[in-house]
C-alpha positions in Angstrom: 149.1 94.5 -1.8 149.1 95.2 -5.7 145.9 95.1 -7.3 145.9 93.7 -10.6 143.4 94.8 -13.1 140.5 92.0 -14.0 137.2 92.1 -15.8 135.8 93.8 -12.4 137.8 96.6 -12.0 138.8 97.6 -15.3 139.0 101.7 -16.2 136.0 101.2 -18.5 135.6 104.9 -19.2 138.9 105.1 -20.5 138.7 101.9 -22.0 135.6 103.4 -24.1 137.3 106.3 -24.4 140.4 104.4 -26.1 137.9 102.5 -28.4 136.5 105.0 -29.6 139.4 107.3 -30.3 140.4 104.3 -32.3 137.1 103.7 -34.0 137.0 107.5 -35.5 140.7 107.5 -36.6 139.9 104.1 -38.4 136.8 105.6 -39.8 138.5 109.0 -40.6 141.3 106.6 -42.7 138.3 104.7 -44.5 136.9 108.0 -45.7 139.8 109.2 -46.9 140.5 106.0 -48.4 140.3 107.6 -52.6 142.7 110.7 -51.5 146.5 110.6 -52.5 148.7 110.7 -49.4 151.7 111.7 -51.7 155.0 112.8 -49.4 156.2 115.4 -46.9 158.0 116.8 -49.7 155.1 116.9 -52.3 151.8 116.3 -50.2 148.6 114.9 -51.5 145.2 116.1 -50.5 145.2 113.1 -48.1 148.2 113.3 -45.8 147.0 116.0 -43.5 143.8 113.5 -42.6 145.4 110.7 -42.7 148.0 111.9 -40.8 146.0 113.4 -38.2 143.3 110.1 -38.3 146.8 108.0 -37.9 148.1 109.8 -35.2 144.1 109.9 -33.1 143.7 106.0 -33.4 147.8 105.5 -32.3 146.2 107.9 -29.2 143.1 105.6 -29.1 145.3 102.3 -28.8 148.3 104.1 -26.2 144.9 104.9 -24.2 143.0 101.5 -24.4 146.4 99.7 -23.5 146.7 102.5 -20.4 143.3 101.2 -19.0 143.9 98.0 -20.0 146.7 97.4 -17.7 145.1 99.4 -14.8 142.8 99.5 -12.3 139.9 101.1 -12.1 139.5 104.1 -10.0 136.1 105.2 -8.5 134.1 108.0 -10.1 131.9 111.0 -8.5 128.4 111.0 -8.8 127.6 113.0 -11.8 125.5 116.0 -11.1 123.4 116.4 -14.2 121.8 119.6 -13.5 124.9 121.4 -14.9 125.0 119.2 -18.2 121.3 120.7 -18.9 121.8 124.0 -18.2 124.4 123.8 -20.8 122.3 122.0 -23.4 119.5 124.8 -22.5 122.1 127.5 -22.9 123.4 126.4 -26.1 119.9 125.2 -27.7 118.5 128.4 -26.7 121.2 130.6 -29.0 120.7 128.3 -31.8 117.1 129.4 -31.3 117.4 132.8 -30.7 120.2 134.1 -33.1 117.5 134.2 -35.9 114.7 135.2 -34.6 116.1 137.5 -31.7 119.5 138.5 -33.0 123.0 138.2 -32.3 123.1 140.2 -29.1 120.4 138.9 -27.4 121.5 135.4 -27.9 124.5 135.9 -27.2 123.3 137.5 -24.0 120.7 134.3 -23.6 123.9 131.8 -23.6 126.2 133.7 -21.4 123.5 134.5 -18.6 122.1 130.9 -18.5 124.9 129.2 -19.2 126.9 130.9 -15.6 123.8 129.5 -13.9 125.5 126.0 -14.2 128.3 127.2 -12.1 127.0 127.5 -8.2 129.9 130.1 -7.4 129.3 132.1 -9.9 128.0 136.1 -9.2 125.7 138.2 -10.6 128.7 141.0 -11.1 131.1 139.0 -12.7 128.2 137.0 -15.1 126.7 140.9 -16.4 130.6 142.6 -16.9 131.5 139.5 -19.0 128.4 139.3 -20.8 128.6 142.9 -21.5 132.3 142.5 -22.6 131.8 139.1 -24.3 128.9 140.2 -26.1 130.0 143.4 -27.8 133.6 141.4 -28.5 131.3 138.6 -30.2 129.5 141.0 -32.1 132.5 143.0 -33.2 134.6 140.0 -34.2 131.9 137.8 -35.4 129.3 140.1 -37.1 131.3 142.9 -38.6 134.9 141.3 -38.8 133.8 138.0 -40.2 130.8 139.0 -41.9 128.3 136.1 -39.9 125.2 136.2 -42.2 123.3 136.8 -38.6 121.2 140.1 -38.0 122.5 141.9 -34.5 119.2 142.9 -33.3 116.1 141.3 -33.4 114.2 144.8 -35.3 
């Protein structure tokens, strides 16, 4: 028995997902409406984004017309718990990197942000926060030149 894909049991997250691939490459052409595409050979400040818009709305449409002509396969339950541990973890070192400094942030985002995974330990989450931290610091605050202070005093 084939099942043939109607307005029931459509892939509607790819569908979405299709749309709006398309809508920001047609958006991302609009706004770069004024630039000069010019040619591979001699390139105008517009043919890298248009390009790269062209080539994310043809990705948009090959998606749409994927879950167009598909059905729809049933989804998990999403577990939001995870999701807001990440949104805490992330909000919390935009707060912190000011006020507390690079390193404790960083610390902050790695710590709470493994609490989103059930499996993970408490030896693996302190060696890579340890290791991810200094790295950060290192590349970030010294190599780069962040404008962010590493400690807190």
């Amino acid at each position: 028995m084939s099942m043939k894909p109607t307005a029931n049991n459509r892939d509607f997250p790819d569908i979405l997902a299709g749309g709006v691939l398309i809508f920001l490459g047609a958006l991302g052409l609009w706004a770069g409406r004024d630039l000069t595409y010019g040619s591979p050979a001699m390139m105008g400040p517009g043919f890298l984004p248009k390009s790269l818009c062209t080539i994310i709305a043809l990705i948009g449409a090959v998606v749409l017309i994927k879950a167009l002509s598909k059905p729809h396969e049933a989804l998990d339950a999403i577990n939001p718990k995870p999701l807001i541990i990440l949104v805490v973890a992330i909000a919390g070192f935009a707060f912190a990197a000011e006020r507390f400094g690079f390193v404790a942030a960083t610390i902050w985002l790695l710590v709470v942000g493994s609490l989103a995974d059930p499996e993970s330990r408490w030896r693996e989450i302190l060696i890579s926060t340890a290791v991810l931290t200094t790295l950060g610091a290192l590349l970030f605050v010294y190599g780069l030149g962040v404008q962010m202070p590493i400690w807190p005093f």
